[in-house]
LUMLUM-415469 format. One record per residue: chain; residue number from 1; x, y, z of N, C-alpha, C in turn; residue in one letter. Coordinates in steps of 0.1 Angstrom, whole numbers. Each point is the difference from the previous one (the first is absolute). Layout:
BEGIN
+-------+-----+-------+-------+-------+-------+-------+-------+-------+-------+-------+------+
| kette |  nr |   n_X |   n_Y |   n_Z |  ca_X |  ca_Y |  ca_Z |   c_X |   c_Y |   c_Z | rest |
+-------+-----+-------+-------+-------+-------+-------+-------+-------+-------+-------+------+
|     A | NUM |     X |     Y |     Z |     X |     Y |     Z |     X |     Y |     Z |    A |
...
+-------+-----+-------+-------+-------+-------+-------+-------+-------+-------+-------+------+
END
This chain:
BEGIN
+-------+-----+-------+-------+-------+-------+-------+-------+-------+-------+-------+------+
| kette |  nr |   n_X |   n_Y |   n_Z |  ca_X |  ca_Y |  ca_Z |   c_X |   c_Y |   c_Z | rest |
+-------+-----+-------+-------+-------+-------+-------+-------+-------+-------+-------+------+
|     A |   1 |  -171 | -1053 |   697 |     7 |     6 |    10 |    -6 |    14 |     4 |    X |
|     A |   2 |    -2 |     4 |    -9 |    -9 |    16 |    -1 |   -11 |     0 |    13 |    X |
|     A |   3 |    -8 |   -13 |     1 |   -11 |    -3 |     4 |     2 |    -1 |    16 |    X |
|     A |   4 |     8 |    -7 |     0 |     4 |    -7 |    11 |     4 |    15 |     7 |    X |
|     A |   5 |    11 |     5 |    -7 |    10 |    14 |     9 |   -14 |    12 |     2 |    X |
|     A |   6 |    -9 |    -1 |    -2 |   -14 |     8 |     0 |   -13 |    -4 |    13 |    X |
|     A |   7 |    -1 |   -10 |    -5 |    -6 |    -7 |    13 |    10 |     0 |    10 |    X |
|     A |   8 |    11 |    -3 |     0 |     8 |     2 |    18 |     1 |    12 |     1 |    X |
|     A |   9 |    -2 |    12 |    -8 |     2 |    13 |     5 |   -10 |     7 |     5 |    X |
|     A |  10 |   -10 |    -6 |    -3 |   -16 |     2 |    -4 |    -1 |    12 |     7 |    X |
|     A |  11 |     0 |    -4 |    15 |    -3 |    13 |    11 |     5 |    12 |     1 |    X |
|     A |  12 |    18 |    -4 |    -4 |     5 |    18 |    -5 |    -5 |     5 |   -10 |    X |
|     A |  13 |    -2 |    -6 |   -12 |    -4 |     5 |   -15 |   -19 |     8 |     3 |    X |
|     A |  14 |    -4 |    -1 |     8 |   -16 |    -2 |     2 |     0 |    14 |    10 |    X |
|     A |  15 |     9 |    -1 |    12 |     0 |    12 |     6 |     7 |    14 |   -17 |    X |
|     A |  16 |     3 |    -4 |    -6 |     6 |    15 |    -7 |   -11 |     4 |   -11 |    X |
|     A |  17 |    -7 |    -5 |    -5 |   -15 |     0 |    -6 |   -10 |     7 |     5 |    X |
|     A |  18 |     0 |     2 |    17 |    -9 |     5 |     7 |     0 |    12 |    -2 |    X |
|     A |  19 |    14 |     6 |    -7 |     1 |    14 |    -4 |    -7 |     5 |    -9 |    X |
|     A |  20 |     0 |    11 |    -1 |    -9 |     9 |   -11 |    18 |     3 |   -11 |    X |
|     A |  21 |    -6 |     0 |   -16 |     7 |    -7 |    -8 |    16 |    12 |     3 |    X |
|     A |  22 |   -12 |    17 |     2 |    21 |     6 |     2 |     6 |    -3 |    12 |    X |
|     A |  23 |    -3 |   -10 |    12 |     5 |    -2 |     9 |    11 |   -12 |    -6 |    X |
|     A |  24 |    -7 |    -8 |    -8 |    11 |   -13 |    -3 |     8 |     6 |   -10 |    X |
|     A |  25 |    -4 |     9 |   -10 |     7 |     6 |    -8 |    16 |     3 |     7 |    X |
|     A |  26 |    -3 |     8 |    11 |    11 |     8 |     6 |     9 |   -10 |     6 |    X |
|     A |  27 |    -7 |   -15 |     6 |    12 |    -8 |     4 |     4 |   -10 |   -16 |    X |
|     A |  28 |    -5 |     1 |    -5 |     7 |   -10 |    -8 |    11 |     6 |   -10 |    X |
|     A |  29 |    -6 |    15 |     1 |    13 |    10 |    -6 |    14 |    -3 |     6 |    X |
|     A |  30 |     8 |   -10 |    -5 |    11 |     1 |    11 |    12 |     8 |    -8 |    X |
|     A |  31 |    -1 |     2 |   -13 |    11 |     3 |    -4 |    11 |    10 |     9 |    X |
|     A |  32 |    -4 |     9 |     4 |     6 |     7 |     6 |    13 |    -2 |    13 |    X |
|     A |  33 |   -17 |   -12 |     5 |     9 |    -7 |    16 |    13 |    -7 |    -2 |    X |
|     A |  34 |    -3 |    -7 |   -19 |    10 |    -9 |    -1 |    11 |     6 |    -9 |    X |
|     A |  35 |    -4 |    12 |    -2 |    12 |    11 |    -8 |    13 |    -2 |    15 |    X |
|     A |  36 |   -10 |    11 |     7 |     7 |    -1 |    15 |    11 |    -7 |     6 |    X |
|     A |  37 |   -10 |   -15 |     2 |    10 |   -12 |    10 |    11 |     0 |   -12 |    X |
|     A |  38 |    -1 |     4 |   -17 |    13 |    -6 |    -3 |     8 |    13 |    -4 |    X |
|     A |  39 |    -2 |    14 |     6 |    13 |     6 |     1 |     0 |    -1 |    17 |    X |
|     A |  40 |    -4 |    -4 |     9 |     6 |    -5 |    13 |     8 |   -11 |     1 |    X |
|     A |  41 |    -3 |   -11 |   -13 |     6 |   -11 |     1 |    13 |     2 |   -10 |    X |
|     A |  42 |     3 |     9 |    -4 |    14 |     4 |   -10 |     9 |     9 |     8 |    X |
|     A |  43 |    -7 |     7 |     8 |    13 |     9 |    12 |     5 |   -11 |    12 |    X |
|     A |  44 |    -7 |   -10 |     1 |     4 |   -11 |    10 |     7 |   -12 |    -4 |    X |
|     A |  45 |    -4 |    -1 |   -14 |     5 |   -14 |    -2 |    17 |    -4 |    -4 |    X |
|     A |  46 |     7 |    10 |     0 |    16 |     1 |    -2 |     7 |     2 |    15 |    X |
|     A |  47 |    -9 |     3 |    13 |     8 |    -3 |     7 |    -7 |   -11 |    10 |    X |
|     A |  48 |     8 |    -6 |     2 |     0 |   -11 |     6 |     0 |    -1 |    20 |    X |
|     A |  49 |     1 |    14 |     7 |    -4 |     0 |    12 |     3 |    17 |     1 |    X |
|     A |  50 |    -4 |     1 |    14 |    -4 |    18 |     4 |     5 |     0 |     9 |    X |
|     A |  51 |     6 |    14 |     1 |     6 |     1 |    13 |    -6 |     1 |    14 |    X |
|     A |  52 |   -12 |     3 |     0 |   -11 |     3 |     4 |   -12 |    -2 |    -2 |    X |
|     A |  53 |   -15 |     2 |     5 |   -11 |     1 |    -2 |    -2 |    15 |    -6 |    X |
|     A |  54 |    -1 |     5 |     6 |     2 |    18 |    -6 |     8 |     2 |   -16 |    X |
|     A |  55 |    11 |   -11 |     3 |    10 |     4 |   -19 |   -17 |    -7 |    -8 |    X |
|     A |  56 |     0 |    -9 |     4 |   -15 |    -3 |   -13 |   -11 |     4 |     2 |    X |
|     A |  57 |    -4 |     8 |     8 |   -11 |     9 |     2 |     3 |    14 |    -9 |    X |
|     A |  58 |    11 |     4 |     5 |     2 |    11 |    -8 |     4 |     0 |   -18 |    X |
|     A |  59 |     6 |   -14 |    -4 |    -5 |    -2 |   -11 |   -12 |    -3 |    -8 |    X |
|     A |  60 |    -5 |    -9 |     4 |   -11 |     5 |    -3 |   -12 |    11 |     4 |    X |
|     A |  61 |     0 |     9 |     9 |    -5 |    10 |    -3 |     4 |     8 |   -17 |    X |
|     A |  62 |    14 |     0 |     3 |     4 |     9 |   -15 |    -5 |    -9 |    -8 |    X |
|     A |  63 |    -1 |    -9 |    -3 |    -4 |    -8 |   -14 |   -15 |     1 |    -3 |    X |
|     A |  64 |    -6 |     3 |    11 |   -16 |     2 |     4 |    -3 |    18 |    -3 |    X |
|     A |  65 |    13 |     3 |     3 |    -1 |    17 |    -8 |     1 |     3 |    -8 |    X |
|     A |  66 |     7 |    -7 |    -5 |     4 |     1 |   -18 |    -7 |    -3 |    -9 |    X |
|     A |  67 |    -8 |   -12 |     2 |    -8 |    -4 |    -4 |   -18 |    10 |     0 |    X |
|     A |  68 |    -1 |     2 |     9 |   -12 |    12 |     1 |     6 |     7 |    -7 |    X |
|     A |  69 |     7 |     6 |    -7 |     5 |     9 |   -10 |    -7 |    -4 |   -10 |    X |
|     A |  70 |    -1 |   -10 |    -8 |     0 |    -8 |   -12 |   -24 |     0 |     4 |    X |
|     A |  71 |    -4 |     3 |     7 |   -15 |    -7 |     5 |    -2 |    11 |    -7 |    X |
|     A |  72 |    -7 |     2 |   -12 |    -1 |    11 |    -5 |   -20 |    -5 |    -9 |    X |
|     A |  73 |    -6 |   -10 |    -2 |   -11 |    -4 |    -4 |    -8 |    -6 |    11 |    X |
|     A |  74 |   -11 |    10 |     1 |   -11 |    -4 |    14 |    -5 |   -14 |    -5 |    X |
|     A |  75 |    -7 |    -7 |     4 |    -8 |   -15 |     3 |   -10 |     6 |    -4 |    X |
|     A |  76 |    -6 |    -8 |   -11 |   -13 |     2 |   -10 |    -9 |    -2 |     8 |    X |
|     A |  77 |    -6 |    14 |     2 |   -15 |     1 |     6 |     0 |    -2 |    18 |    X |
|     A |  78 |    12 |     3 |     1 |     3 |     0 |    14 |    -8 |     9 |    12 |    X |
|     A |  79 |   -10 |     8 |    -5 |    -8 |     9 |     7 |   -13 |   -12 |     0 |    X |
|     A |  80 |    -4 |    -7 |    -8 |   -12 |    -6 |     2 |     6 |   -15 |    12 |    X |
|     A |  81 |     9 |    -2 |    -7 |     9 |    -9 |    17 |     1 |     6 |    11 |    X |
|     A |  82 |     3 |    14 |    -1 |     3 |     5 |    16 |   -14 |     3 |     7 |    X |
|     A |  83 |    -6 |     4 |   -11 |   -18 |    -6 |     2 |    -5 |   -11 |    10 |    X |
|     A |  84 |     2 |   -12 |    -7 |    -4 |   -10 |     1 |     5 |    -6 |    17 |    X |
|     A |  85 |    15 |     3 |    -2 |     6 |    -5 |    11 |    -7 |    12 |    13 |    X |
|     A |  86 |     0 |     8 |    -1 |    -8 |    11 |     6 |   -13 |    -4 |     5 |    X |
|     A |  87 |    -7 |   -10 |    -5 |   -15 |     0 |     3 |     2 |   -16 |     5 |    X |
|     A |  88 |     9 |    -7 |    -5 |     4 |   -14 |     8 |     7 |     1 |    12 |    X |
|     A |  89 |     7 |     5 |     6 |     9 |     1 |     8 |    -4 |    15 |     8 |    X |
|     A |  90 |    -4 |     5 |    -1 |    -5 |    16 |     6 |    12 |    10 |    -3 |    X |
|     A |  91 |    -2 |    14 |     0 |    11 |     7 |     0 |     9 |     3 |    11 |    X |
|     A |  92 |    -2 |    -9 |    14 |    11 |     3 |     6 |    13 |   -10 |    -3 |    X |
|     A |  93 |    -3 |    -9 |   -10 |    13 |    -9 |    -6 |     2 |     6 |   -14 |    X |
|     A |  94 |    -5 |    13 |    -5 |     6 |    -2 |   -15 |    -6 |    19 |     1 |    X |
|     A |  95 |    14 |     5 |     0 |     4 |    10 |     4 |    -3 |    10 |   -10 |    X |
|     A |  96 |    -8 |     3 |    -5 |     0 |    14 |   -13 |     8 |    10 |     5 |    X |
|     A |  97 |    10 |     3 |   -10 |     3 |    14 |    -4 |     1 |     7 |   -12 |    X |
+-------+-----+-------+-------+-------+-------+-------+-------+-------+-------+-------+------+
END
């Protein structure tokens, strides 16, 4: 099954290898993304409709703020990625400050 689910993916799995290794580093890091979707998915998931578009925008902003409170450990080696992405992508997509 392994084999099979590899070979049909072949083409996405083959574009992410073209990267230099702290480029794949930084997307396969998901922990964080998936810290994220599940305090966005715990302020939503007890109510069952919105009064609006704006009532769940403005929730999750705050849950998205609160959360950046807690981001307190940078991404290991994240300067040789901002590097990388910098010389792949040019610096008018990857913004130094």
């Amino acid at each position: 099954m392994i084999y099979k689910s590899w070979d049909h993916h072949w083409v996405d799995l083959s574009g992410f290898y073209k990267y230099p290794p702290e480029i794949r580093r930084a997307i396969y890091t998901t922990n964080a993304v998936e810290s994220l979707n599940y305090q966005l998915r715990q302020v939503t998931k007890n109510r069952s409709s919105f009064s609006t578009d704006d009532a769940i925008l403005k929730i999750l902003y705050l849950a998205i703020r609160n959360a950046s409170k807690r981001w307190t450990m940078p991404i290991r080696d994240w300067g040789a990625a901002l590097n990388q992405f910098a010389i792949e992508f040019g610096n008018e997509r990857v913004p130094f400050k």
